[in-house]
C-alpha positions, -999 to 999 in steps of 0.1 A, spaced: -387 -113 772 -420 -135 756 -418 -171 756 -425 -185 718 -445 -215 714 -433 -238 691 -455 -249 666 -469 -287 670 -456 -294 704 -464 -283 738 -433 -263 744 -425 -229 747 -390 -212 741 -372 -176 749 -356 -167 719 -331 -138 728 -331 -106 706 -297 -107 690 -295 -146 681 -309 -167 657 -347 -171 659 -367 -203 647 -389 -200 618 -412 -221 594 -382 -238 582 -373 -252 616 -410 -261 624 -408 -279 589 -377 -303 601 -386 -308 632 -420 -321 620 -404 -340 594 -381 -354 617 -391 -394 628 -378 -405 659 -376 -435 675 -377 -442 710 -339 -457 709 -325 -427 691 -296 -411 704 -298 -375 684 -273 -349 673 -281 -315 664 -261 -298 646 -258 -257 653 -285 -261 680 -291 -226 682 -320 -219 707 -329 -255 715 -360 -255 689 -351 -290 674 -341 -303 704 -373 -298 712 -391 -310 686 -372 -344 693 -376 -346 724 -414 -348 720 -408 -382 704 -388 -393 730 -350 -405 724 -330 -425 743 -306 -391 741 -304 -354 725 -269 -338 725 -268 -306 707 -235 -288 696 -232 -250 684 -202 -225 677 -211 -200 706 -210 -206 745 -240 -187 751 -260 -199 724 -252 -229 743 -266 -212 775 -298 -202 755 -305 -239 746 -298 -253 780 -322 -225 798 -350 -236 770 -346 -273 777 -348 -264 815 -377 -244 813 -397 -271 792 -380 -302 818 -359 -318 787 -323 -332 794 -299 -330 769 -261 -331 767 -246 -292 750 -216 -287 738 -197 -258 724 -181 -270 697 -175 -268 658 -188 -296 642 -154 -302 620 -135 -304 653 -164 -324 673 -151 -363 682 -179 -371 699 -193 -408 695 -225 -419 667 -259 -410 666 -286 -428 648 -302 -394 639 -285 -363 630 -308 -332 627 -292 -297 614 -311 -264 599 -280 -255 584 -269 -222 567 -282 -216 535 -260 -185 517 -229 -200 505 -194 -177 507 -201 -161 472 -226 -139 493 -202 -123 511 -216 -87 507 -250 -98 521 -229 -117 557 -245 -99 586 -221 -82 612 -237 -99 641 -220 -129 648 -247 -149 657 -268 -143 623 -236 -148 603 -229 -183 613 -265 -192 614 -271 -178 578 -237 -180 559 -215 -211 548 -180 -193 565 -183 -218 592 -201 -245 580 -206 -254 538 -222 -285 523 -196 -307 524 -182 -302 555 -218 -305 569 -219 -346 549 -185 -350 561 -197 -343 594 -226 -368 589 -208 -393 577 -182 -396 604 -208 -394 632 -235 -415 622 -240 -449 630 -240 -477 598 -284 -477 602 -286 -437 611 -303 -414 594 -298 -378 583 -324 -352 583 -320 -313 573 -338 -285 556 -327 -261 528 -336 -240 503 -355 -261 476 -335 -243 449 -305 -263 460 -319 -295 463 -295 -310 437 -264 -297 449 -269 -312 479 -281 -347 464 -244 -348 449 -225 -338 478 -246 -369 502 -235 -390 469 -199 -378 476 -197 -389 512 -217 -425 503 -249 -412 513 -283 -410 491 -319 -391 496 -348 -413 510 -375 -393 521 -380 -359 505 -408 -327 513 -410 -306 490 -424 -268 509 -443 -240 490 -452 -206 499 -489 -212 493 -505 -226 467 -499 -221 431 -461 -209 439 -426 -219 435 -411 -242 459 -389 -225 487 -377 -252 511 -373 -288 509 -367 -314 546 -343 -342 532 -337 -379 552 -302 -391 540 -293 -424 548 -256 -444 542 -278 -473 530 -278 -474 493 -305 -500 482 -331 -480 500 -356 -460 472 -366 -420 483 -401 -413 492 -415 -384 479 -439 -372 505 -470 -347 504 -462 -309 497 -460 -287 526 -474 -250 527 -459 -228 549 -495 -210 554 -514 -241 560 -493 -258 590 -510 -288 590 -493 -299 557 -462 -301 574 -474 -337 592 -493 -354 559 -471 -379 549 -466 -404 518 
């Protein structure tokens, strides 16, 4: 099995055939993601160990990374191995997980909510990493909210077409926007994904930053 590299870091990762997969999406987060070197991070549905990853090129003081699946779990932690990164993994859903705060909370969540039902994939894997059954918006802020420290910050990507849902659920669980990138196709096109920083701070105004193109990488890093 071939060793993916993962874009804008040194790092490589084996991405086995019937699990989730990384994409542009997850390269977008995980560039958009600032870290500092006294983070402890959370990722949310860790899947392969891609945003772990891209994390742990920024150095934290810790990565802990939950998912639904044992062996997902066993995925991540032979990625992290391979590429010498230490992290805590946990098999766990996040409604259920009790573990203590994290200044930063990463999470590529899914992005087809139940009403899609016919479109659910019958591979186990794909369903949970692509449908809301296990995990919808508000569950996902609750889960923020309860497991972020009182200066932590948020950070996810989702389909730019739901960009204002997902300001009002943050609002419902006391949380508010404040950095926003705004990704396009290519030029000239509709937007398709936005990365989102949520913060519990109120008083803070959002930065809009640059627009990203997923066919010019180098976009992803520009910042406002």
């Amino acid at each position: 099995m071939k060793r993916d590299y993962l874009g804008g870091t040194g790092y490589t990762l084996e991405q086995k055939k019937e699990m989730y997969h990384f994409n542009s999406d997850t390269e977008l987060l995980g560039r958009f993601v600032q870290v500092k070197k006294t983070d402890s991070v959370l990722d949310i549905g860790c899947a392969s160990g891609a945003l772990l990853l891209y994390c742990a090129k920024q150095k934290p003081a810790s990565l802990c990374g939950i998912d639904l699946f044992e062996e997902v779990i066993d995925s991540a932690r032979e990625n992290l191995a391979y590429n010498h990164v230490e992290a805590e993994l946990i098999q766990s859903r996040v409604q259920d997980f009790k573990g203590r705060r994290f200044s930063l909370i990463v999470c590529n969540p899914p992005y087809f909510n139940t009403a899609d039902s016919t479109l659910i994939n019958t591979n186990k894997y794909l369903a949970a990493a692509r449908h809301e059954q296990y995990l919808n918006p508000d569950e996902l802020f609750e889960a923020a909210q309860r497991l972020l420290s009182d200066n932590g910050r948020f950070c996810l990507v989702h389909r730019a077409s739901r960009i204002h849902e997902l300001f009002e659920k943050a609002s419902a669980h006391g949380m508010r926007c404040t950095r926003l990138k705004i990704a396009y196709r290519t030029r000239g096109k509709a937007a398709v994904s936005a990365a989102m920083e949520f913060r519990l701070s109120p008083e803070r105004e959002m930065v809009i930053e640059p627009p990203a193109y997923m066919d010019e990488r180098e976009t992803f890093d520009e910042r406002g």
